[in-house]
C-alpha positions, 0 to 999 in steps of 0.5 A: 051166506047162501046166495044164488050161483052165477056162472060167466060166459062169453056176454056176461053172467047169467044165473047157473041152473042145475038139475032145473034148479037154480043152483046155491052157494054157500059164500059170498062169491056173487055177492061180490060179483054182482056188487063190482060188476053193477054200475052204481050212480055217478054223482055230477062231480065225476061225470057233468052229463046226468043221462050219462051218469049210469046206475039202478033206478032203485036207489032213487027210492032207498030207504037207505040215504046215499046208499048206492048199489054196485060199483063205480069201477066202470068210471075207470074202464077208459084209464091208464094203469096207474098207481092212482087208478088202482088205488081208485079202483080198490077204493070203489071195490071197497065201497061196493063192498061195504054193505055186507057190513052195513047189513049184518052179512060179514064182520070184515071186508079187505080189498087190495089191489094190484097192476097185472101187466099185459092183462089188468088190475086184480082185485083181492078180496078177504072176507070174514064172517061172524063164524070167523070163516075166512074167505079169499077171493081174486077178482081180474077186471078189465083190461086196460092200455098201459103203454099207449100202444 
């Protein structure tokens, strides 16, 4: 899958720029990045105030019923490090994910997951192509509050 490259700094991510070009990757690493890292639409079940449910605008007008894009994962950015966070976020991760699926672009998508203490949670994410290549990603988000203080 060749995709534009995207490089983190201190505000966010930007699209990488080489010799004023956009530079190109040949893996699924924005991809990833910017499906996670989006904010995809709440449903009134998880936040009850719909100017605060987030999302794209483009998914009220998908082709594809119920598709939404990015992750739910910043519903989670205010929680405890628990076990039952982790398996909601790895959940949402795979959500996220799914489209690569859905659309032709990968055969598999695993996600697990684990509590860093001190730092997060961490994300795995092995994707496997229709080539059969295989590709390990690890993904840190957020740090939380695991202790309270």
């Amino acid at each position: 899958m060749i995709d534009a490259e995207l490089q983190q700094g201190v505000t966010g991510y930007d699209i990488f720029i080489k010799n004023g070009d956009i530079a190109s990757i040949d893996n699924f690493k924005t991809a990833i990045e910017v499906s996670l890292f989006s904010d995809a639409r709440a449903d009134s079940s998880q936040v009850a105030l719909p100017e605060k449910r987030r999302g794209w605008i483009g998914d009220v007008a998908s082709p594809i019923e119920n598709q939404k894009f990015g992750s739910l994962l910043w519903l989670t950015e205010q929680e405890r490090l628990t076990q039952s966070v982790l398996n909601r976020v790895v959940e949402f991760a795979r959500q996220a994910l799914q489209w690569l699926i859905d659309q032709g672009q990968a055969k598999t998508v695993e996600v697990s997951g684990a509590i860093i203490p001190k730092e997060g949670i961490a994300l795995n994410i092995v994707i496997t192509s229709f080539s059969g290549k295989i590709e390990n990603h690890y993904v840190k988000l957020w740090e939380n509050t695991q202790d309270g203080n």
